[in-house]
C-alpha positions in Angstrom: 54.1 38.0 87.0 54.1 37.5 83.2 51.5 39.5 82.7 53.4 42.7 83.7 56.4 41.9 81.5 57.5 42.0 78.3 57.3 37.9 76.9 60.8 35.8 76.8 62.1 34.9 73.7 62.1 31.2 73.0 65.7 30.9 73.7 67.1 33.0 76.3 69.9 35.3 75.0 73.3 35.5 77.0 73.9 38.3 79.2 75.3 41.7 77.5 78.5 43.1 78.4 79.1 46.7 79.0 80.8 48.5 76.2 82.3 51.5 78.1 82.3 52.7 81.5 83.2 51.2 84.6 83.9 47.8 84.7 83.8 45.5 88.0 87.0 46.0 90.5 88.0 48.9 87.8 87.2 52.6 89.6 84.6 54.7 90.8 81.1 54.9 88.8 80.1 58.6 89.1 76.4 59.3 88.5 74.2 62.3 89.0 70.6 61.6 91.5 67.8 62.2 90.5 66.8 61.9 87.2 63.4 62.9 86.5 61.0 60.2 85.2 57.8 63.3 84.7 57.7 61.7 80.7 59.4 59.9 78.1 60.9 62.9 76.3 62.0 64.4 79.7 64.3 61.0 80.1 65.3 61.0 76.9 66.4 64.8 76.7 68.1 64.0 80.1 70.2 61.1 78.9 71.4 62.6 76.1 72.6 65.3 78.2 74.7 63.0 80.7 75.7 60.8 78.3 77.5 63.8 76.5 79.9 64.0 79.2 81.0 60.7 80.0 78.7 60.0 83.2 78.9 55.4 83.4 76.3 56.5 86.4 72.8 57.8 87.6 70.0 57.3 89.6 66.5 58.2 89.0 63.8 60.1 91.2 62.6 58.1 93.8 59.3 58.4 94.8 58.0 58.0 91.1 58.6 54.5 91.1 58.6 53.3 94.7 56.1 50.5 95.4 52.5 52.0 95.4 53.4 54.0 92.3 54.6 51.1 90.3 51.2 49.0 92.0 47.8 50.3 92.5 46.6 47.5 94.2 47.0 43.6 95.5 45.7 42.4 92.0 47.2 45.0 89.9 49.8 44.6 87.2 53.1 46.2 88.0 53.7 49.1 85.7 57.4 49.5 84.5 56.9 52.4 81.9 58.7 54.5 84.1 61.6 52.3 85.3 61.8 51.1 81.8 62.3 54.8 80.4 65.0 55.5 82.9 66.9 52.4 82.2 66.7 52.0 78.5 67.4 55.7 78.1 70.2 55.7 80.2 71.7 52.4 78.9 71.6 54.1 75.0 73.5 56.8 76.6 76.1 54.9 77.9 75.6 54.9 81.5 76.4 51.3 82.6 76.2 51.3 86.4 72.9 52.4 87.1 71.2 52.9 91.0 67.7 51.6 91.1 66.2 52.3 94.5 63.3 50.2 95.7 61.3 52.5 98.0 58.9 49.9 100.1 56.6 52.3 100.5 52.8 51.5 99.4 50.1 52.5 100.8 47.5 49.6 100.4 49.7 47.4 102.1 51.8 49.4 104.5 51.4 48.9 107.9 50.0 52.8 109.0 49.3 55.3 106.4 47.0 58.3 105.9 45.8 60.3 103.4 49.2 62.4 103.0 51.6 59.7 103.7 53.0 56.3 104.4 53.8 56.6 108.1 55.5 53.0 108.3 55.7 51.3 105.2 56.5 48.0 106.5 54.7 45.3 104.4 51.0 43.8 106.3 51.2 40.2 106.8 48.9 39.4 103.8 51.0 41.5 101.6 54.4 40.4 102.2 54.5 38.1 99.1 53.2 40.9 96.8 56.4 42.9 98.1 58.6 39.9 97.1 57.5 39.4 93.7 57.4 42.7 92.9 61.1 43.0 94.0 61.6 39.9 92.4 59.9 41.3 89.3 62.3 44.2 89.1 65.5 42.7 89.5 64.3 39.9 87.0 63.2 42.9 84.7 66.8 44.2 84.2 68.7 41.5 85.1 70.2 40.7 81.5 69.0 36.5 81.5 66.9 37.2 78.2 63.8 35.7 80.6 61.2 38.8 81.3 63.8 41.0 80.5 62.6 44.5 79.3 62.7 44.9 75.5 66.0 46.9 74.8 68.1 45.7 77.7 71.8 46.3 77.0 73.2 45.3 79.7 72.3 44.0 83.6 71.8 46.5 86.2 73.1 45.6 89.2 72.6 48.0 92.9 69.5 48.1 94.4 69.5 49.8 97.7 66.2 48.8 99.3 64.5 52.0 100.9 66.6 55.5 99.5 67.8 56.8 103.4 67.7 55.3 106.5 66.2 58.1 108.5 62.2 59.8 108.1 62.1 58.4 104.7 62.1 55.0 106.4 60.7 56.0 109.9 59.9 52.2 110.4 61.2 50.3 113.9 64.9 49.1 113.0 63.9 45.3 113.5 60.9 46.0 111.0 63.3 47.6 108.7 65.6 44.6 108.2 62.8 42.2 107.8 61.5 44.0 104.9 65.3 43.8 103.7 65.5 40.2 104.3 62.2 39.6 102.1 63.8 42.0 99.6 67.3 40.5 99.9 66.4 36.8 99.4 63.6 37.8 96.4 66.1 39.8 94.6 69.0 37.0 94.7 66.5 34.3 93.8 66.0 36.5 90.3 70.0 37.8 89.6 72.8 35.8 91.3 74.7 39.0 89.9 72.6 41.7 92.2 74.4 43.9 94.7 71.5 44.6 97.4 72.4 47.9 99.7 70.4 48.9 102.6 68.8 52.3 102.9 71.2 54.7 103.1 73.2 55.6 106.4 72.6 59.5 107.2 75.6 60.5 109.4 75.3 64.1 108.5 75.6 66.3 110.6 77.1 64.3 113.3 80.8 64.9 112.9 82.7 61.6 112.6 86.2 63.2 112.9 87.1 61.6 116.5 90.7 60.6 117.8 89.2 57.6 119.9 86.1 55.2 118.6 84.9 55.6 122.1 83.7 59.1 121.4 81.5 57.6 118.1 78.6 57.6 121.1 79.6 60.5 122.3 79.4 63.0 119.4 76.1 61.2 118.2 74.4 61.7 121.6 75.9 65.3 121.8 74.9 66.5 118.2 71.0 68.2 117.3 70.0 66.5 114.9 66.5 67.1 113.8 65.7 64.1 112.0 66.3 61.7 115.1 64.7 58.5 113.5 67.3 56.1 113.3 70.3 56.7 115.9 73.7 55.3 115.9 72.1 52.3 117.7 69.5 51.3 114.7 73.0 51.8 112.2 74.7 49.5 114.3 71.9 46.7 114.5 71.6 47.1 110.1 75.7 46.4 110.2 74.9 43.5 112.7 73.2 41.6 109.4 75.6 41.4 106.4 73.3 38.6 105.6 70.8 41.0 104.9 73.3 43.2 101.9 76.1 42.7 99.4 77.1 46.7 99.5 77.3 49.3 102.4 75.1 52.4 101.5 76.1 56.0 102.5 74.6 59.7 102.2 77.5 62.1 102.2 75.8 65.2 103.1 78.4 66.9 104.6 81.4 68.6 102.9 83.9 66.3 101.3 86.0 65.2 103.4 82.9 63.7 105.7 83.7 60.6 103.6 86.4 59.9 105.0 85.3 60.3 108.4 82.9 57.8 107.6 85.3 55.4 106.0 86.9 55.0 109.3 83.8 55.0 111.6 82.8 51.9 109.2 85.9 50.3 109.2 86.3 50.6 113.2 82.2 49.2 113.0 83.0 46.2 110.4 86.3 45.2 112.0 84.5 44.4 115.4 82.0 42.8 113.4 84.5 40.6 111.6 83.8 41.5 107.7 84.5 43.8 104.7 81.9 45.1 102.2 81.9 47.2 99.6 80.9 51.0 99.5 78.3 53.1 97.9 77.6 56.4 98.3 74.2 56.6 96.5 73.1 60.3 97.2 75.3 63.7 98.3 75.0 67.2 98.7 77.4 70.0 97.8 78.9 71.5 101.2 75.8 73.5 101.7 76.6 75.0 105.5 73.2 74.8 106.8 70.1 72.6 106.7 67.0 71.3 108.5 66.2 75.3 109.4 66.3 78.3 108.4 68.9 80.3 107.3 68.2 83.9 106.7 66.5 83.9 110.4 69.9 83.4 112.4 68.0 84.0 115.9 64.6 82.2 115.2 64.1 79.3 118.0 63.4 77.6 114.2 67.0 78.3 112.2 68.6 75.5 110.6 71.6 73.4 112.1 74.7 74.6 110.6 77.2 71.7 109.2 81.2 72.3 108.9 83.5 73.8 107.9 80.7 76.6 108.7 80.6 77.6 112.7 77.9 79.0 114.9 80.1 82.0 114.7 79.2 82.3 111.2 75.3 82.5 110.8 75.1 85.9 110.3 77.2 85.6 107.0 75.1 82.9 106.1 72.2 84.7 106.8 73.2 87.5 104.7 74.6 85.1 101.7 71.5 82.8 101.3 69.3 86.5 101.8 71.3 87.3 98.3 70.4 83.7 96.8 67.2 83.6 98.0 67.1 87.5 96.1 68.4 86.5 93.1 71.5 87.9 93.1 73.8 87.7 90.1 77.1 87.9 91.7 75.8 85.8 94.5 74.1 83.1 92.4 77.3 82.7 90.1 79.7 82.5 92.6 77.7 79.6 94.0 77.5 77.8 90.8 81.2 77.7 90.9 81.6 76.8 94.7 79.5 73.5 93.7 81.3 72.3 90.8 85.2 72.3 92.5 83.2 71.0 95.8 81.6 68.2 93.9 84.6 67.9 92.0 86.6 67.3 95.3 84.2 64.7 96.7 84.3 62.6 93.8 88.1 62.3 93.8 87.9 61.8 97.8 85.7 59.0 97.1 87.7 57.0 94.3 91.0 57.3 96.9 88.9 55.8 99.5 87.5 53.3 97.2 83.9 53.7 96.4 82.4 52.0 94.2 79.4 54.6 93.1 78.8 57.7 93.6 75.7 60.1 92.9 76.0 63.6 93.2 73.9 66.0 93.8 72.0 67.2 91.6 70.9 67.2 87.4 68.8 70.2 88.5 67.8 72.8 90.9 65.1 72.1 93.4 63.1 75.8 92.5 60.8 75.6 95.9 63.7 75.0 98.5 65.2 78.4 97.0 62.1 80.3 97.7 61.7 83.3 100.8 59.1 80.6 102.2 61.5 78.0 103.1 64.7 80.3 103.8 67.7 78.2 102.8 66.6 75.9 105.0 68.5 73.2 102.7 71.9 75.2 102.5 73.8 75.5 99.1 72.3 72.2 97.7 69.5 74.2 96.7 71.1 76.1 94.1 73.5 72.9 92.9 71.6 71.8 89.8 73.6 70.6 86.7 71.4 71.7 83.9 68.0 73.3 83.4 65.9 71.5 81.6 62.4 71.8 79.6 59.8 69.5 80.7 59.7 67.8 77.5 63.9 67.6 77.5 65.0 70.2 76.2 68.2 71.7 77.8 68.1 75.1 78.5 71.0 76.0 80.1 73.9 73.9 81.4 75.9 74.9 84.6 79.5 74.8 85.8 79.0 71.6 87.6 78.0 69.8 84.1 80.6 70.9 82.6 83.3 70.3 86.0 82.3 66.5 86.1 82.8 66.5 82.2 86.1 67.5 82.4 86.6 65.3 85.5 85.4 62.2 83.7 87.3 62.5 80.8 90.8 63.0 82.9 89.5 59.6 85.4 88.7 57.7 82.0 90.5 54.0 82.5 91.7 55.1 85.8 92.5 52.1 87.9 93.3 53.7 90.8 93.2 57.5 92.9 95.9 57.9 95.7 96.7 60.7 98.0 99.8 62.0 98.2 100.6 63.3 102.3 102.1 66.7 101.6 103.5 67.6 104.8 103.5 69.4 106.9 100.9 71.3 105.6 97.9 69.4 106.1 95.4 71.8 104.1 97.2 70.7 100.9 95.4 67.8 99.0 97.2 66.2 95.9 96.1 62.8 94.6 97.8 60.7 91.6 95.0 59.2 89.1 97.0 55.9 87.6 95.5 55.5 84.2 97.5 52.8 81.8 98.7 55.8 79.4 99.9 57.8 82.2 99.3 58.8 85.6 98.2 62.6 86.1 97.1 64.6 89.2 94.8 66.9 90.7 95.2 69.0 93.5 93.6 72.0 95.4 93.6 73.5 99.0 91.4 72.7 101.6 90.6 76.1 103.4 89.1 74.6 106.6 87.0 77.1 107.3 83.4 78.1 105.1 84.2 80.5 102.5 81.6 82.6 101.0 81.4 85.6 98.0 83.9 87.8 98.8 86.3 86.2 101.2 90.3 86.1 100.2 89.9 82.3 99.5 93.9 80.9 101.1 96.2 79.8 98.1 99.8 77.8 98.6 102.7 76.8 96.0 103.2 73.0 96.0 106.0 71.0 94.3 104.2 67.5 92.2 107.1 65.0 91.1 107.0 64.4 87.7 109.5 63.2 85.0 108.8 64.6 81.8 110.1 68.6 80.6 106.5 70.5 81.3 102.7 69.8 82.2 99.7 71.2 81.3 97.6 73.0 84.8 94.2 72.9 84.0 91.9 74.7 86.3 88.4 73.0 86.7 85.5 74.6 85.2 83.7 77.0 87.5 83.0 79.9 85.1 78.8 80.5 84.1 79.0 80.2 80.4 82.2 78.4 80.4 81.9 75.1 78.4 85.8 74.2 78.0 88.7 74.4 80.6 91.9 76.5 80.5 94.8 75.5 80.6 98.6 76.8 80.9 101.6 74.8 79.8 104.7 74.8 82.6 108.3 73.6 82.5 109.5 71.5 85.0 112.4 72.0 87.0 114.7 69.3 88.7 111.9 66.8 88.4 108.8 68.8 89.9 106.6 70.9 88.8 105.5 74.1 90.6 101.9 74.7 91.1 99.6 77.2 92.6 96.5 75.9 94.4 93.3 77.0 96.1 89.8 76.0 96.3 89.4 75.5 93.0 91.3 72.0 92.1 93.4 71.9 89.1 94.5 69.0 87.4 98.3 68.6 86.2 98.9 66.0 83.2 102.9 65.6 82.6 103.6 66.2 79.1 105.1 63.2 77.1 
């Protein structure tokens, strides 16, 4: 393979260390999915952008780099150009926890393709050790050993999740799936002993996890449409049957928030029969976006989209009417949304950290333009409309949305975090407040779960909570949902008898006692 990378040096440099960001065992790495790798000034312009606010995470576009794209043929070189642009760009930008996603998929040496697609990408017989070295070739690419590394190389990257979602991206038998993740496993550790290998993603979504008695796991899978039935709870199960096979679980959250920790649980009941712990990823989300797989401005067609909590059958017409309004291009409408999806993402990251992922990407650094269109009906919900930023095809930002600016704020306040905690507020159970412990001082954030979908318009539910804190006053800090809003407000408050009082709703706020 040393044809298709850059020559060693003739004595191999040490490893570098990250400078800033998330170190092992120390928080939650919080990326955005998917960076665009259309050309070199599109990455670059991206970076720059995620960099500016902190992000120690991101993962790139998929299908750009999966196998075939990266190989034309059996006796082709491997072509990096891409890769390389997404990690060195990122790396200069500070991002030190990167998610590189190995998609298998080629079609010159899957088993069934056709002209539009890779119908089962497992590897032919006679290709199988192309697959490995090219695996192999990554990892060894970026693994920080100073032997093929790529020129620039700051530091090692370390997750690979082999395949991006365990459902009709990988449509492949399960037992064909996991021994195209044991040739990727064992050719990936024989390059880094430092790698983290994750299997394709679990999608749970919109099966709803949130059962009193792990008997009824069966039962609410089996009970649930789901329209993408290519990998049931059964095929889950016999991936978790090999942790020989992966060093870190792999999730999708595509529900709302707290679907993370409904899955927490169902993995911890599934590990603890199995005997073992891993560590948890979740390596792409949505916002809560109420509705996919269907349409959703057609609320009797035999073809309308399954609808996900908090939203209920009994709401379709108002979701019919809202996306009508998005789909329309309506102000109001539109800016709302962009709101909604920076306190939801908001809320999912800090779900995440309490329950102790280790990376999360969310959803997304831009719009997806076609999925907003009359044609397709908000048939993918909210997540449509949930970009960060929009951005120039040669990388020039052209406008930057409340969600950049939310998880900007939100990074800055998790900085050096070593640990997120929920705090039970009883006996309201719609209440969530968390304490971040960071070494200079522990601050929180809070907001109020309204358990039901709320949409433009709708009295969104507010409570008064008391947060125990010891110094004379805080600053309340509202989370950035405001189009055109670049910095946070805040209000300074006095404390009384060693709490201080706070309003919450659906927008979190964060409270920093004032010493």
């Amino acid at each position: 393979m040393g044809a298709c990378a850059a020559a060693p040096p003739a004595t191999p440099a040490p490893p570098v260390e990250p400078r800033a960001g998330r170190l092992p065992d120390a928080g939650i790495a919080v990326g955005f999915e998917y960076a665009l790798l259309d050309n070199e000034p599109l990455v670059i312009g991206m970076a720059d952008a995620f960099g500016a606010i902190g992000l120690t995470g991101m993962k790139h576009y998929v299908e750009a780099v999966e196998w075939g794209n990266m190989q034309s043929g059996p006796g082709a070189a491997i072509k990096f150009d891409k890769l390389d642009w997404f990690v060195r760009e990122s790396q200069r930008a500070g991002m030190t926890e990167l998610t590189i996603s190995l998609k298998p998929h080629c079609r010159w040496a899957a088993t069934r393709s056709n002209l539009f697609k890779v119908i089962d990408p497992t590897p032919q017989p006679q290709y199988r050790e192309h697959f490995k070295r090219w695996v192999n070739a990554v990892v060894e690419r970026y693994d920080g050993d100073g032997v093929d590394d790529m020129p620039g190389l700051r530091w090692p990257v370390r997750s690979y999740e082999i395949g991006n979602e365990f459902s009709s991206y990988e449509p492949e038998p399960v037992d064909d799936y996991l021994a195209t993740l044991a040739m990727a496993y064992k050719s990936a550790h024989d390059a880094y002993d430092g790698v983290l290998v994750a299997h394709a993603a679990f999608l749970t979504t919109p099966v709803d996890l949130d059962v009193g008695d792990p008997a009824d796991y069966d039962r609410v899978w089996n009970e649930t449409r789901r329209v993408d039935e290519h990998h049931g709870l059964d095929d889950l199960r016999a991936v978790l049957d090999r942790p020989d096979l992966f060093d870190v679980i792999n999730l999708h959250n595509l529900g709302d928030p707290y679907e993370i920790e409904d899955q927490f649980r169902w993995l911890g009941y599934e590990t603890g029969q199995r005997g073992y712990t891993k560590p948890v990823m979740i390596s792409d989300t949505l916002c809560t976006s109420y509705i996919g797989w269907g349409t959703a401005i057609q609320p009797a067609s035999p073809k309308r989209g399954v609808v996900v909590r908090p939203a209920t059958e009994d709401d379709r017409e108002r979701l019919a009417a809202y996306f009508t309004k998005l789909i329309d291009k309506d102000r109001q409408t539109l800016e709302w949304t962009r709101g909604f999806v920076a306190a939801d993402q908001v809320q999912r990251t800090i779900i995440a950290a309490e329950q102790g992922v280790s990376v999360i990407n969310l959803a997304f650094v831009a719009d997806i333009p076609f999925l907003q269109t009359r044609l397709f009906g908000g048939g993918a919900g909210i997540s449509a409309w949930a970009g960060a930023l929009r951005i120039a095809p040669r990388g020039r930002v052209l406008e930057t949305y409340p969600l950049y600016h939310a998880i900007g704020q939100l990074t800055g306040h998790m900085r050096g975090a070593t640990r997120v905690e929920r705090i039970v507020h009883a006996p309201d159970e719609r209440v969530r407040l968390y304490r971040i412990d960071r070494p200079e001082g522990d601050r929180f954030v809070a907001w109020l779960n309204p358990m039901r979908a709320i949409l433009p318009g709708d009295t969104s539910p507010t409570t008064t909570i008391e947060i125990p804190v010891e110094t004379p006053s805080v600053l309340i800090e509202d989370v950035i949902t405001g189009m055109g809003q670049t910095s946070p407000t805040s209000v300074r408050s006095s404390t009384t008898g060693g709490h201080a009082t706070v309003q919450i709703g659906f927008t979190p706020v964060f409270v920093v006692p004032e010493r």
